[in-house]
mmCIF file of the protein (N, C-alpha, C, O) and its ligand, coordinates in Angstrom:
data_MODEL
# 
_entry.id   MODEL 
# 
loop_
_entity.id 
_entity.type 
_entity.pdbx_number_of_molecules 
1 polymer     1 
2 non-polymer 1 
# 
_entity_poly.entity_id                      1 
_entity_poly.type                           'polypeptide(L)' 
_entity_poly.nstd_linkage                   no 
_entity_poly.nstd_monomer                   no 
_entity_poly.pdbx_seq_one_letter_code       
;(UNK)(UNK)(UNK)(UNK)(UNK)(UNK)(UNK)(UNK)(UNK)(UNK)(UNK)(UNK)(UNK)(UNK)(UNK)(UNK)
(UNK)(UNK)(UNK)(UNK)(UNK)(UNK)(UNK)(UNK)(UNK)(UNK)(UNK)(UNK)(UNK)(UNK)(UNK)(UNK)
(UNK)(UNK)(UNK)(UNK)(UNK)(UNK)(UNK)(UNK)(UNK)(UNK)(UNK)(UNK)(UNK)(UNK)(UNK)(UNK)
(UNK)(UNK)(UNK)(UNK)(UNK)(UNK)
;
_entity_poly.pdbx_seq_one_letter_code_can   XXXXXXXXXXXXXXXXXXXXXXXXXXXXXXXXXXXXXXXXXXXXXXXXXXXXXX 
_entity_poly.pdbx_strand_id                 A 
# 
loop_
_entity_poly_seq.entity_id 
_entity_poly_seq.num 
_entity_poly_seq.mon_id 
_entity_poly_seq.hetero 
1 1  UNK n 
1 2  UNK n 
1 3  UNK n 
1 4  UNK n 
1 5  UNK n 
1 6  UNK n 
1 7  UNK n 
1 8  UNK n 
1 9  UNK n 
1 10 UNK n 
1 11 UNK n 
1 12 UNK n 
1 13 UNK n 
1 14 UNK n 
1 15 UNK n 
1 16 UNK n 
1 17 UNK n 
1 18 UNK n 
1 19 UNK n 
1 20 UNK n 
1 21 UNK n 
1 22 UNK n 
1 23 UNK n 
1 24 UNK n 
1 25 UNK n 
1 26 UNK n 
1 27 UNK n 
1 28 UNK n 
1 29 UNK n 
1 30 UNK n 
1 31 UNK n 
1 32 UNK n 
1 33 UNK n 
1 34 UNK n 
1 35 UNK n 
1 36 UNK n 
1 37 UNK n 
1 38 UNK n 
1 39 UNK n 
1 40 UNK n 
1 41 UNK n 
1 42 UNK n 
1 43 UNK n 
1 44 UNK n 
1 45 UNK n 
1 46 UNK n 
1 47 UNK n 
1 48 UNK n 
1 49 UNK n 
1 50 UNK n 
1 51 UNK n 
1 52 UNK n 
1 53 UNK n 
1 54 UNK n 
# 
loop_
_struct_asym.id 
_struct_asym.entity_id 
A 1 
B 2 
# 
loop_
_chem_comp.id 
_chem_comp.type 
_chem_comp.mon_nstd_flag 
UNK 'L-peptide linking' . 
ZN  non-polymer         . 
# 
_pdbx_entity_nonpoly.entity_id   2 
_pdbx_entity_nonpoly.name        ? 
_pdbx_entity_nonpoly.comp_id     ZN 
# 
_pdbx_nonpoly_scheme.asym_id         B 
_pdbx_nonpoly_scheme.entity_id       2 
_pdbx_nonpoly_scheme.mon_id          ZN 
_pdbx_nonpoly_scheme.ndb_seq_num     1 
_pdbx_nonpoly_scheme.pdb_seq_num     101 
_pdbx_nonpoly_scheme.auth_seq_num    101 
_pdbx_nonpoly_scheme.pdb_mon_id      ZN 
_pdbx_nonpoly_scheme.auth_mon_id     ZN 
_pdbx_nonpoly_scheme.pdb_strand_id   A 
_pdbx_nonpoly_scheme.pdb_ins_code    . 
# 
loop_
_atom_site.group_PDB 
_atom_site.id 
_atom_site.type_symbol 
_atom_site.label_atom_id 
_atom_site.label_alt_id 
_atom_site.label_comp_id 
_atom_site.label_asym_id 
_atom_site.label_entity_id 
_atom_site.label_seq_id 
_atom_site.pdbx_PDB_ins_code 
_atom_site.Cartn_x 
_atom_site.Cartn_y 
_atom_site.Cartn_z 
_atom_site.occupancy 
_atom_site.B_iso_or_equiv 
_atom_site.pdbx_formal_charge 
_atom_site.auth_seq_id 
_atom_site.auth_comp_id 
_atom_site.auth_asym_id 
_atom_site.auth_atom_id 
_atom_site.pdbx_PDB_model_num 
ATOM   1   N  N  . UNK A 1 1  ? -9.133  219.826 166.508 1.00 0.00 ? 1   UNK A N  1 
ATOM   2   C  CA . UNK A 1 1  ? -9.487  220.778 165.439 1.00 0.00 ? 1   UNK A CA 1 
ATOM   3   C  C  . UNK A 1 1  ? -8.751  220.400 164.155 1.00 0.00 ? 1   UNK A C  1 
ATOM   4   O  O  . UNK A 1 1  ? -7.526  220.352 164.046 1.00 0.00 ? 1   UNK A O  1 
ATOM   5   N  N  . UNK A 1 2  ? -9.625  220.142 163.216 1.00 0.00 ? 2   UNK A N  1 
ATOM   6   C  CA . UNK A 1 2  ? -8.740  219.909 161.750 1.00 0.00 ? 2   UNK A CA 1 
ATOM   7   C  C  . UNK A 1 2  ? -8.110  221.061 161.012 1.00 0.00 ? 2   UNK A C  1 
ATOM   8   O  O  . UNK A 1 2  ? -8.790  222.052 160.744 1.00 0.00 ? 2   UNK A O  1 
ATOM   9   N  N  . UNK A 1 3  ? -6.835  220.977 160.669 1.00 0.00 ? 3   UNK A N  1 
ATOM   10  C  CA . UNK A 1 3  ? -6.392  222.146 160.376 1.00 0.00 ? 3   UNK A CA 1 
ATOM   11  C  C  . UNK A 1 3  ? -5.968  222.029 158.472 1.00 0.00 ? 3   UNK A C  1 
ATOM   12  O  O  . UNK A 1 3  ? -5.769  220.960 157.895 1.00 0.00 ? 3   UNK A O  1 
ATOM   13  N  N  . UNK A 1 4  ? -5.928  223.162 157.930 1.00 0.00 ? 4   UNK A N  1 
ATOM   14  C  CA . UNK A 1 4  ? -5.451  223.053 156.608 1.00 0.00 ? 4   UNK A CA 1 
ATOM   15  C  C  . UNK A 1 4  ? -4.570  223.963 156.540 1.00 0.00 ? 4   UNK A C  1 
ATOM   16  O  O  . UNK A 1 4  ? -4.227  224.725 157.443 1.00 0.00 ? 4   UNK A O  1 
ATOM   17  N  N  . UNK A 1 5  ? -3.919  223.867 154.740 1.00 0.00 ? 5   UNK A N  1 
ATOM   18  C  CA . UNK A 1 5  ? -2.397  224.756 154.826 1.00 0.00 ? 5   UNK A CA 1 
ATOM   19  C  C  . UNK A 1 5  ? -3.398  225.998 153.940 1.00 0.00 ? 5   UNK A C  1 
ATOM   20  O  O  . UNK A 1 5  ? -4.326  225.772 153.165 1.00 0.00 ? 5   UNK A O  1 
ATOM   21  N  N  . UNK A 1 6  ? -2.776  227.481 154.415 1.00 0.00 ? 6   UNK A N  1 
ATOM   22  C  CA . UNK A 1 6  ? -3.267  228.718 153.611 1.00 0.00 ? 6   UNK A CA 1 
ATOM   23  C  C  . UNK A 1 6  ? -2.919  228.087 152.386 1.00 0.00 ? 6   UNK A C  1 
ATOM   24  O  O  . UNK A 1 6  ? -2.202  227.126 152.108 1.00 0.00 ? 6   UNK A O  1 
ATOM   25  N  N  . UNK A 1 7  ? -3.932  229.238 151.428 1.00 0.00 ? 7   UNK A N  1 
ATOM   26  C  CA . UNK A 1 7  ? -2.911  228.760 149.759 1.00 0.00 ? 7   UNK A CA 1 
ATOM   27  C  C  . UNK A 1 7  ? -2.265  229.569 149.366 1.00 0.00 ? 7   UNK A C  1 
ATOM   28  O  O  . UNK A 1 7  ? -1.798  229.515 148.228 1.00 0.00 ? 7   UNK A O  1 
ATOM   29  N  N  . UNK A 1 8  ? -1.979  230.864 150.440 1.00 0.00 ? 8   UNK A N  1 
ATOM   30  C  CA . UNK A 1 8  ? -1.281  232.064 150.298 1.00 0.00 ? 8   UNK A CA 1 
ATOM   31  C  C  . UNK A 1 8  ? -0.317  232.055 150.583 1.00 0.00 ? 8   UNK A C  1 
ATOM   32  O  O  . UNK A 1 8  ? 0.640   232.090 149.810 1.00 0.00 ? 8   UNK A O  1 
ATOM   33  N  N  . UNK A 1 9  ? -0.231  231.967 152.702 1.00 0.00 ? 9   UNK A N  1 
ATOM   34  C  CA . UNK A 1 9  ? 1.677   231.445 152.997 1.00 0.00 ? 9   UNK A CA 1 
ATOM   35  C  C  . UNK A 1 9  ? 1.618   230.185 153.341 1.00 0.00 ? 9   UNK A C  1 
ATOM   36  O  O  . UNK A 1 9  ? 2.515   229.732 154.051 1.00 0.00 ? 9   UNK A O  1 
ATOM   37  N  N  . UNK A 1 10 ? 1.135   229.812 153.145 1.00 0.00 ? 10  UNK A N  1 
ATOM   38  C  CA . UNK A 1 10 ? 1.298   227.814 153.174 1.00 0.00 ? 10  UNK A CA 1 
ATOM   39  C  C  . UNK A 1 10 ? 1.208   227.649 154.906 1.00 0.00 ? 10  UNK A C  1 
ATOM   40  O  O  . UNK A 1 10 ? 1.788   226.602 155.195 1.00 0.00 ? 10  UNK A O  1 
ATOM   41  N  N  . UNK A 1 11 ? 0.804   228.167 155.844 1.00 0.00 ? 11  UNK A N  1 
ATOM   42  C  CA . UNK A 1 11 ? 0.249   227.614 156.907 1.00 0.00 ? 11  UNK A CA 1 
ATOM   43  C  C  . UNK A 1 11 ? -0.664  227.622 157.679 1.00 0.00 ? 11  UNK A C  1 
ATOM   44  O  O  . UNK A 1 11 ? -1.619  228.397 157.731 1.00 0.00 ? 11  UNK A O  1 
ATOM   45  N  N  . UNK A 1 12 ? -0.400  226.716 158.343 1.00 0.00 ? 12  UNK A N  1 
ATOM   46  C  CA . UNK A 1 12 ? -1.802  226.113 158.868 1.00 0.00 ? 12  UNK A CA 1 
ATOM   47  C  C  . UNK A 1 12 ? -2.607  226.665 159.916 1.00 0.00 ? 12  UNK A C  1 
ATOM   48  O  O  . UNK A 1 12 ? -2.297  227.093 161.028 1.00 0.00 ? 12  UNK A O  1 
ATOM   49  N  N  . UNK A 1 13 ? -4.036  226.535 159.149 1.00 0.00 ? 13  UNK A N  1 
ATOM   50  C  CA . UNK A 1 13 ? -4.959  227.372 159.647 1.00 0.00 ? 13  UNK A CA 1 
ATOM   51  C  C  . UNK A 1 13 ? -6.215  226.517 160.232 1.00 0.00 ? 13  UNK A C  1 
ATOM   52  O  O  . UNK A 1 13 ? -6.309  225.323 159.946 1.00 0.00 ? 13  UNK A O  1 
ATOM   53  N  N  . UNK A 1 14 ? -7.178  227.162 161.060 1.00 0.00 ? 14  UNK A N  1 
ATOM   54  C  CA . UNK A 1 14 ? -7.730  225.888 161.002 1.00 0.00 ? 14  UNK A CA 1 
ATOM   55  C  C  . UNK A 1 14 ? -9.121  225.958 159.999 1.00 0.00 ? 14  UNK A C  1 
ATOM   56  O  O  . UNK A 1 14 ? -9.736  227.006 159.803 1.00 0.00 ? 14  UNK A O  1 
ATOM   57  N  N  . UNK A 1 15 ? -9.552  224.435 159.315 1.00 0.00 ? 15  UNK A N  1 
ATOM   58  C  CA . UNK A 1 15 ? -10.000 224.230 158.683 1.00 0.00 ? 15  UNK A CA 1 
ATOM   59  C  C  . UNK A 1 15 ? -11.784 224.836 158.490 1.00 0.00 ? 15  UNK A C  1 
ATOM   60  O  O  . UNK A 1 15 ? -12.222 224.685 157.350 1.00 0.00 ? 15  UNK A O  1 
ATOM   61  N  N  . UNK A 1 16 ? -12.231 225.131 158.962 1.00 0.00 ? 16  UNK A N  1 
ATOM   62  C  CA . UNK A 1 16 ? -13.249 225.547 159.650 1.00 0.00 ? 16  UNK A CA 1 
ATOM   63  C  C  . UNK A 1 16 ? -13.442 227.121 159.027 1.00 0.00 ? 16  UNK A C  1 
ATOM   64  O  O  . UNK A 1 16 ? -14.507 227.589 158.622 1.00 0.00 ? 16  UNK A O  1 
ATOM   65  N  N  . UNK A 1 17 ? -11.834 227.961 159.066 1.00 0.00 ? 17  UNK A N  1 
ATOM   66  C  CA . UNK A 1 17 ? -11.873 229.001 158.523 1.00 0.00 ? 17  UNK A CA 1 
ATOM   67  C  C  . UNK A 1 17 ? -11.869 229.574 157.576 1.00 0.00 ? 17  UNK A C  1 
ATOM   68  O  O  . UNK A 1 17 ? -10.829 229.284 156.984 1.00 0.00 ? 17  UNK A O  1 
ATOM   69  N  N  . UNK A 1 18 ? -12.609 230.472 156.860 1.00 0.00 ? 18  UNK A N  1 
ATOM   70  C  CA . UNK A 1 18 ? -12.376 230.564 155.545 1.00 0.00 ? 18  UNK A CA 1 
ATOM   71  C  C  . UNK A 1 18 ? -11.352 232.082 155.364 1.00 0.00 ? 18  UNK A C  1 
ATOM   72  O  O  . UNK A 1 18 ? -11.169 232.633 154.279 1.00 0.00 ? 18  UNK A O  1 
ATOM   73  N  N  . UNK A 1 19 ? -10.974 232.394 156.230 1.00 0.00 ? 19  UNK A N  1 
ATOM   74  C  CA . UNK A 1 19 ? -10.025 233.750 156.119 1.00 0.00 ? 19  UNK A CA 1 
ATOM   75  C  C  . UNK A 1 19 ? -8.473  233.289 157.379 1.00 0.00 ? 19  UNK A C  1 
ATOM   76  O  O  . UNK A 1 19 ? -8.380  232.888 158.539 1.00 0.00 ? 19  UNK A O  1 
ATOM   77  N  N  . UNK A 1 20 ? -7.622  233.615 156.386 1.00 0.00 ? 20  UNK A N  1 
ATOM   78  C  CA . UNK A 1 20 ? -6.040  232.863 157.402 1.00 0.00 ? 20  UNK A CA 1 
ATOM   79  C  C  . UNK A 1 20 ? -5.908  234.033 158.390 1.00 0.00 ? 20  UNK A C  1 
ATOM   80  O  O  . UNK A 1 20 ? -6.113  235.238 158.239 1.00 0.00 ? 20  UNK A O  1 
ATOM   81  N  N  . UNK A 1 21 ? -5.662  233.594 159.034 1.00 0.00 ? 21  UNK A N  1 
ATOM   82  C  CA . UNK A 1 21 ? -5.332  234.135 160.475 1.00 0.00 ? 21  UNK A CA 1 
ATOM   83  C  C  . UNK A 1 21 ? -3.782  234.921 160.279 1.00 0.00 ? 21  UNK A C  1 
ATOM   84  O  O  . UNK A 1 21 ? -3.701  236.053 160.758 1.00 0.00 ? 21  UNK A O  1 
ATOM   85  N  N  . UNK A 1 22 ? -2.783  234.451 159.715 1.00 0.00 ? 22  UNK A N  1 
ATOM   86  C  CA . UNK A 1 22 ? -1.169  234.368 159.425 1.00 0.00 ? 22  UNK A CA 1 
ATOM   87  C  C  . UNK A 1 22 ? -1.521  235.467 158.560 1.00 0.00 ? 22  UNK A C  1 
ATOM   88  O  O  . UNK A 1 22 ? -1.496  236.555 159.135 1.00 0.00 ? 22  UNK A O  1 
ATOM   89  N  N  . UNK A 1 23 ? -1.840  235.493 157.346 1.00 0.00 ? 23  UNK A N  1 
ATOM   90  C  CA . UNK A 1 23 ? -1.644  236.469 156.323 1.00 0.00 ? 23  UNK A CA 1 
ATOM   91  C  C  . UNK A 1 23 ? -3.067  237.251 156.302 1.00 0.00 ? 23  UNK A C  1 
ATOM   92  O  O  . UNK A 1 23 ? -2.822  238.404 155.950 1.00 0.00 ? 23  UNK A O  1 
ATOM   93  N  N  . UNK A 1 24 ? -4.601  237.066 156.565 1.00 0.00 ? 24  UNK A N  1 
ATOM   94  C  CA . UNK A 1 24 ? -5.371  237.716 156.516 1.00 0.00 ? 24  UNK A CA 1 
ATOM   95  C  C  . UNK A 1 24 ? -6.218  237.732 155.035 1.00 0.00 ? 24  UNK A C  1 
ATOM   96  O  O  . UNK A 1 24 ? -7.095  238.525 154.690 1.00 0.00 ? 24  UNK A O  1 
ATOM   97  N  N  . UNK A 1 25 ? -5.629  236.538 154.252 1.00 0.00 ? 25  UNK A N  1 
ATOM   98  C  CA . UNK A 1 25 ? -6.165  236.392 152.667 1.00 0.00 ? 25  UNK A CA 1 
ATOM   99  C  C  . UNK A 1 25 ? -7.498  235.319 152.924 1.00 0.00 ? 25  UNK A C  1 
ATOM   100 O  O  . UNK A 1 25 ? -7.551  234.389 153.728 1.00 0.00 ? 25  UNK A O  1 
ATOM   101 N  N  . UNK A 1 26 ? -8.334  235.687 152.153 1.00 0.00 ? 26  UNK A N  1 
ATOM   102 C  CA . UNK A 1 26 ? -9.498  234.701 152.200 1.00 0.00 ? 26  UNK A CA 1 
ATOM   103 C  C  . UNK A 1 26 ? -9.348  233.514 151.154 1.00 0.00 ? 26  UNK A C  1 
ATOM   104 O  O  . UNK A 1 26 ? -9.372  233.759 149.948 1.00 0.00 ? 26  UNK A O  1 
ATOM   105 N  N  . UNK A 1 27 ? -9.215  232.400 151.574 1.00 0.00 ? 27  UNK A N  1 
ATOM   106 C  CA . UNK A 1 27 ? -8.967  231.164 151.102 1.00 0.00 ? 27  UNK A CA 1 
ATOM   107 C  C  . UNK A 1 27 ? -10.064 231.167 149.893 1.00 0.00 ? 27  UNK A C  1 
ATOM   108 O  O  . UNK A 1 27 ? -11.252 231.449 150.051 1.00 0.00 ? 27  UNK A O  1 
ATOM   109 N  N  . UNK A 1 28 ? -9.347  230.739 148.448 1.00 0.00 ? 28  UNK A N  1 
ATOM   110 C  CA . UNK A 1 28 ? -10.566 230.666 147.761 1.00 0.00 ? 28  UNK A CA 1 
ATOM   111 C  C  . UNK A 1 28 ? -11.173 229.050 147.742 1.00 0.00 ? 28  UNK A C  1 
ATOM   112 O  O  . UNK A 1 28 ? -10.617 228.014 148.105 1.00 0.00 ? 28  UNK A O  1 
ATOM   113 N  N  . UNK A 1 29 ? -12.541 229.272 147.170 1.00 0.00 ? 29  UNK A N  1 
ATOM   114 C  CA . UNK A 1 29 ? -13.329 228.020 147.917 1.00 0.00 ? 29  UNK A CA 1 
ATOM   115 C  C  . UNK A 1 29 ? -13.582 227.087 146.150 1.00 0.00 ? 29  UNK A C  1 
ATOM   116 O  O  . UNK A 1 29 ? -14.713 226.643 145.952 1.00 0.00 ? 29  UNK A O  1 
ATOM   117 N  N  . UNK A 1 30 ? -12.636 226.905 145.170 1.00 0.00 ? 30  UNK A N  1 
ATOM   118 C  CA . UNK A 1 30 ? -13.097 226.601 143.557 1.00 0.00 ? 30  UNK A CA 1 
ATOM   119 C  C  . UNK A 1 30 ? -13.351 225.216 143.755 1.00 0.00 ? 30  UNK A C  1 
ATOM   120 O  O  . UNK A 1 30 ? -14.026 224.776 142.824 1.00 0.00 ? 30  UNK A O  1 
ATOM   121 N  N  . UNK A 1 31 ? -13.068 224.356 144.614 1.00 0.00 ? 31  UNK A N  1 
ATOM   122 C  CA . UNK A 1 31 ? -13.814 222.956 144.259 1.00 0.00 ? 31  UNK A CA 1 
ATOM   123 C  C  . UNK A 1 31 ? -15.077 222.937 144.005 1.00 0.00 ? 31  UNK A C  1 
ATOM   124 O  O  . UNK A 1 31 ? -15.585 222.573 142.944 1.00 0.00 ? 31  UNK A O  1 
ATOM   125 N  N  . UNK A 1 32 ? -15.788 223.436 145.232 1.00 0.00 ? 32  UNK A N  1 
ATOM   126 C  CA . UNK A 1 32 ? -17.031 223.981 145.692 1.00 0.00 ? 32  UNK A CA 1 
ATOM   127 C  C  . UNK A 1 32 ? -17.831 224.446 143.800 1.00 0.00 ? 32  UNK A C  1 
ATOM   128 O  O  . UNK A 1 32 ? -18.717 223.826 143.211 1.00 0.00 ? 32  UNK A O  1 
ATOM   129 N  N  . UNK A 1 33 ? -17.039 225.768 143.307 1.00 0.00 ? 33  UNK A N  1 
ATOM   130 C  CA . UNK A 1 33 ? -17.285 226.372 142.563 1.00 0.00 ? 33  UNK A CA 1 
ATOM   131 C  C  . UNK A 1 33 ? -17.485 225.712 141.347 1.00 0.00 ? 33  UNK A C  1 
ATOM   132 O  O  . UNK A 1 33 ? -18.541 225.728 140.715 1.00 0.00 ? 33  UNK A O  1 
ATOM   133 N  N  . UNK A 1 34 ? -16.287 225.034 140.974 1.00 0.00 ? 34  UNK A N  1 
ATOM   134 C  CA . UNK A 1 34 ? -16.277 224.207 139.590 1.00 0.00 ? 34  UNK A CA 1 
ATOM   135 C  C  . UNK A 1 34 ? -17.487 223.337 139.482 1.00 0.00 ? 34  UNK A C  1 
ATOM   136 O  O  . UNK A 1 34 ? -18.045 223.031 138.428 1.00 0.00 ? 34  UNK A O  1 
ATOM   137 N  N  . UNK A 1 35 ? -17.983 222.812 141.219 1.00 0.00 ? 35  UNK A N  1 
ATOM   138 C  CA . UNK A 1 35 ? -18.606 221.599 140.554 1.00 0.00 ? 35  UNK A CA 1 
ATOM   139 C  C  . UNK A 1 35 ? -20.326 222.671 140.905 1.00 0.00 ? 35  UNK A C  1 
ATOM   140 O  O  . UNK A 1 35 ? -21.237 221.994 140.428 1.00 0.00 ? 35  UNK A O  1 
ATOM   141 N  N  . UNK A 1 36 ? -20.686 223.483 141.293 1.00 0.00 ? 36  UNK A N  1 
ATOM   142 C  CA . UNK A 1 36 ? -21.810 224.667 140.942 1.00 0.00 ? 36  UNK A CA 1 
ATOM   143 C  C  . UNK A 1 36 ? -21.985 224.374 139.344 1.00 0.00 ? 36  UNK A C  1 
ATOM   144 O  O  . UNK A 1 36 ? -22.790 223.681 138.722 1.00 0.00 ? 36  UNK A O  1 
ATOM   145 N  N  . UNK A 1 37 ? -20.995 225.115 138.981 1.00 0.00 ? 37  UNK A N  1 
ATOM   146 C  CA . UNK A 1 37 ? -20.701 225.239 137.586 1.00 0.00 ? 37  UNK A CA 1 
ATOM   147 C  C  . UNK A 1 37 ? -20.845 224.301 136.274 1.00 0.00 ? 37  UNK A C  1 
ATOM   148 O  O  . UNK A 1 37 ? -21.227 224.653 135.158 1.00 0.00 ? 37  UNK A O  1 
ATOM   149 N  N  . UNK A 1 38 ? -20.366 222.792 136.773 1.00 0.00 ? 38  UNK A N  1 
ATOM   150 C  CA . UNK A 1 38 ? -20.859 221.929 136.329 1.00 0.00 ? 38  UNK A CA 1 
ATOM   151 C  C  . UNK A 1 38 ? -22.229 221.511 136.119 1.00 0.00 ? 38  UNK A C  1 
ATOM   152 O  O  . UNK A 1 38 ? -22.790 221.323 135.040 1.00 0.00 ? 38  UNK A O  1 
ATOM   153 N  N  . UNK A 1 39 ? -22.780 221.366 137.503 1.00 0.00 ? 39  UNK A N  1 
ATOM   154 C  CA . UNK A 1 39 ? -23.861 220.733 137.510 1.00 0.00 ? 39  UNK A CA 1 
ATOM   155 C  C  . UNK A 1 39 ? -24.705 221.967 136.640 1.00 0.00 ? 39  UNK A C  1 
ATOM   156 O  O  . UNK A 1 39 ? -25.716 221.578 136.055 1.00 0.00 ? 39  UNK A O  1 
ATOM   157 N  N  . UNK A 1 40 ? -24.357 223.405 136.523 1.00 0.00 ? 40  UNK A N  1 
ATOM   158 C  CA . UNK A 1 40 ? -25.270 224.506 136.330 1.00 0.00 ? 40  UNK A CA 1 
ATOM   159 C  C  . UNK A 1 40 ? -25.576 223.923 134.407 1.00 0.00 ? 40  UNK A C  1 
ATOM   160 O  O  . UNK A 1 40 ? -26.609 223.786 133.752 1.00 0.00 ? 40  UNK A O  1 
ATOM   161 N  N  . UNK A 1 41 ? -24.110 223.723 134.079 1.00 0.00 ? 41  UNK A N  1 
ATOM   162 C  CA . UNK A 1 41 ? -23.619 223.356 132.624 1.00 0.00 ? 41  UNK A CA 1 
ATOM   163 C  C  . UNK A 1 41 ? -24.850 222.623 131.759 1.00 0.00 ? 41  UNK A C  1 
ATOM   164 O  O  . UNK A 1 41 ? -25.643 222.880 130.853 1.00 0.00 ? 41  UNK A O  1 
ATOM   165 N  N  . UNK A 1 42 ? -24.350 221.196 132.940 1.00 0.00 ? 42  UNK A N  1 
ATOM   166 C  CA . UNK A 1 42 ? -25.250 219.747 132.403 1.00 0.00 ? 42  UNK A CA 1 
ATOM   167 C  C  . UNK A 1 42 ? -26.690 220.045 132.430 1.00 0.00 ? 42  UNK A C  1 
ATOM   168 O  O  . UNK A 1 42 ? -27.493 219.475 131.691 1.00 0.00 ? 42  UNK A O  1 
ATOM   169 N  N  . UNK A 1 43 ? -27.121 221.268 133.599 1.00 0.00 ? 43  UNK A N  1 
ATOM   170 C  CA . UNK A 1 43 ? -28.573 221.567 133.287 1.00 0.00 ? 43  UNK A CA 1 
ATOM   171 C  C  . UNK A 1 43 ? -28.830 222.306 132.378 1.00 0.00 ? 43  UNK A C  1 
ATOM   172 O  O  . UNK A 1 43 ? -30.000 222.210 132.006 1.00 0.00 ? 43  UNK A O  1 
ATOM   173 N  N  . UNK A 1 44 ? -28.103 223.164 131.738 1.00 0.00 ? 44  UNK A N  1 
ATOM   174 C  CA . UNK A 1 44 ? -28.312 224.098 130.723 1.00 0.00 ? 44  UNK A CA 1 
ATOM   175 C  C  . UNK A 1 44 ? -28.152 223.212 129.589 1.00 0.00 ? 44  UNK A C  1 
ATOM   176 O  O  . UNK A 1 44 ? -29.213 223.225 128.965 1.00 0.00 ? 44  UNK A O  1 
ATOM   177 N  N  . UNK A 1 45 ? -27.530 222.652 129.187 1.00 0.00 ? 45  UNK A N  1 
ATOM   178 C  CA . UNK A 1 45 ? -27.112 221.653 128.175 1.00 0.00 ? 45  UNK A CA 1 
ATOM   179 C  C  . UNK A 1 45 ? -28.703 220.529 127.835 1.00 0.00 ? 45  UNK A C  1 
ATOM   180 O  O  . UNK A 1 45 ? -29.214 220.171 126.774 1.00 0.00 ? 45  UNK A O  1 
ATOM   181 N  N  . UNK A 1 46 ? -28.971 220.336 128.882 1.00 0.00 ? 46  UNK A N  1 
ATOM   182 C  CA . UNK A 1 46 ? -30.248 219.267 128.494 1.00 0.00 ? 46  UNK A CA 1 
ATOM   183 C  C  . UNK A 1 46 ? -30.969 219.896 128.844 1.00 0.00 ? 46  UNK A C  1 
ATOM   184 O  O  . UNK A 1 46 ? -31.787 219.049 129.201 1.00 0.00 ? 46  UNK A O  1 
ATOM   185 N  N  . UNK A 1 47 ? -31.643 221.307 129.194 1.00 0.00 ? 47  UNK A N  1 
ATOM   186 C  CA . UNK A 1 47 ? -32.352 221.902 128.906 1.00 0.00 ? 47  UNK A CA 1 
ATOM   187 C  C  . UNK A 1 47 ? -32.801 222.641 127.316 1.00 0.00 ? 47  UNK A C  1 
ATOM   188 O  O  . UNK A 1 47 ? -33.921 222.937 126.901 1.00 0.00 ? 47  UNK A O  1 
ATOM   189 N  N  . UNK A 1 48 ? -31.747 222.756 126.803 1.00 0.00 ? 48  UNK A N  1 
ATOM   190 C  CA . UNK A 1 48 ? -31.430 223.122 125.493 1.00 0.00 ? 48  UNK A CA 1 
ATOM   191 C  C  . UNK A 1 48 ? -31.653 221.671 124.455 1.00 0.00 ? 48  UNK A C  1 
ATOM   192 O  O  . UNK A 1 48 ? -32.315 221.772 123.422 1.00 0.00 ? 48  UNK A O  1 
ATOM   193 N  N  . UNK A 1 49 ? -31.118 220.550 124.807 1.00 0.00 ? 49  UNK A N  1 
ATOM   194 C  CA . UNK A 1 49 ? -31.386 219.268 124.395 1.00 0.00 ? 49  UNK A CA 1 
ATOM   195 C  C  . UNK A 1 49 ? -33.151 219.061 124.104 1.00 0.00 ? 49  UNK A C  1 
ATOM   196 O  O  . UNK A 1 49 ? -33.708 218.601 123.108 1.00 0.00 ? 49  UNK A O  1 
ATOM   197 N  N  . UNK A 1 50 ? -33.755 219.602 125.408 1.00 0.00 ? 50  UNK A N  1 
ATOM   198 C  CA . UNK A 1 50 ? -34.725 218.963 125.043 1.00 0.00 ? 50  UNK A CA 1 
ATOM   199 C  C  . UNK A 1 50 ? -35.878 220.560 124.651 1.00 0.00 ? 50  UNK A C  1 
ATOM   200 O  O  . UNK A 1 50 ? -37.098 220.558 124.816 1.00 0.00 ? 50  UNK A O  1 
ATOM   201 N  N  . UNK A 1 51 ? -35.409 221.245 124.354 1.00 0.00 ? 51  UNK A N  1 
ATOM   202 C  CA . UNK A 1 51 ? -35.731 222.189 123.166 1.00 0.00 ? 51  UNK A CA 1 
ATOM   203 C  C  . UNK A 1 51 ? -35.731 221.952 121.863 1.00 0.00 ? 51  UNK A C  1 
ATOM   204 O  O  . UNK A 1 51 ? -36.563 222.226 120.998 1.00 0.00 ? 51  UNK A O  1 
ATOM   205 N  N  . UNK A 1 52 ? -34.659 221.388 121.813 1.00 0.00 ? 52  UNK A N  1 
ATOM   206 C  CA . UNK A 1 52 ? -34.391 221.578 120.096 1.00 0.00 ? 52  UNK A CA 1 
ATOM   207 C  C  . UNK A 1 52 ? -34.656 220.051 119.811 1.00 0.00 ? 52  UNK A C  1 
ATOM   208 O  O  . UNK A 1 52 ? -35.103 220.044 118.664 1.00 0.00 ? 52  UNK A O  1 
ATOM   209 N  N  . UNK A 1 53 ? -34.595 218.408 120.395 1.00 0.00 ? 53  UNK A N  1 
ATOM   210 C  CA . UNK A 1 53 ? -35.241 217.472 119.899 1.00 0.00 ? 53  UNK A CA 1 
ATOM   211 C  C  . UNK A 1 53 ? -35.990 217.417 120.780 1.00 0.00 ? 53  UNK A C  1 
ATOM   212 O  O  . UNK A 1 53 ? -35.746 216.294 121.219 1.00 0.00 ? 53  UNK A O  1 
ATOM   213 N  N  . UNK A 1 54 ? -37.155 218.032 121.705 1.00 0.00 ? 54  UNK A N  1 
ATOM   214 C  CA . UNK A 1 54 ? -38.095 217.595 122.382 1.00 0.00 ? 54  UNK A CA 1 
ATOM   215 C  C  . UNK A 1 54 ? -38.152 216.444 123.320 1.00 0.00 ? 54  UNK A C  1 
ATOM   216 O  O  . UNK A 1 54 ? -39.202 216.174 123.902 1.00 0.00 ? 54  UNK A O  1 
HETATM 217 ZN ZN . ZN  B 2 .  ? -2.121  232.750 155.006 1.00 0.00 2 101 ZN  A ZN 1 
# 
């Protein structure tokens, strides 16, 4: 089982989980998020691009 460290009390949980077992905090998931966010960006961005020069 691959395990990771909480980002709350720093231990290890296993990876698989998205809520720590030790403290009961739900691991937040922002890699995931940032790159949503990105890709959401670059589509809004050249969507708008090709509005305004066609
Ligand atoms: Zn924890």
């Amino acid at each position: 089982m691959e395990m990771k460290k909480c980002e709350f009390c720093k231990k290890e949980m296993p990876k698989q989980e998205n809520t720590c077992p030790h403290c009961g905090e739900e691991q937040p998931l922002m890699g995931c998020i940032y790159a949503v966010y990105a890709l959401l960006a670059l589509f809004i961005i050249g969507a708008f691009k090709s509005c305004f020069f066609g």
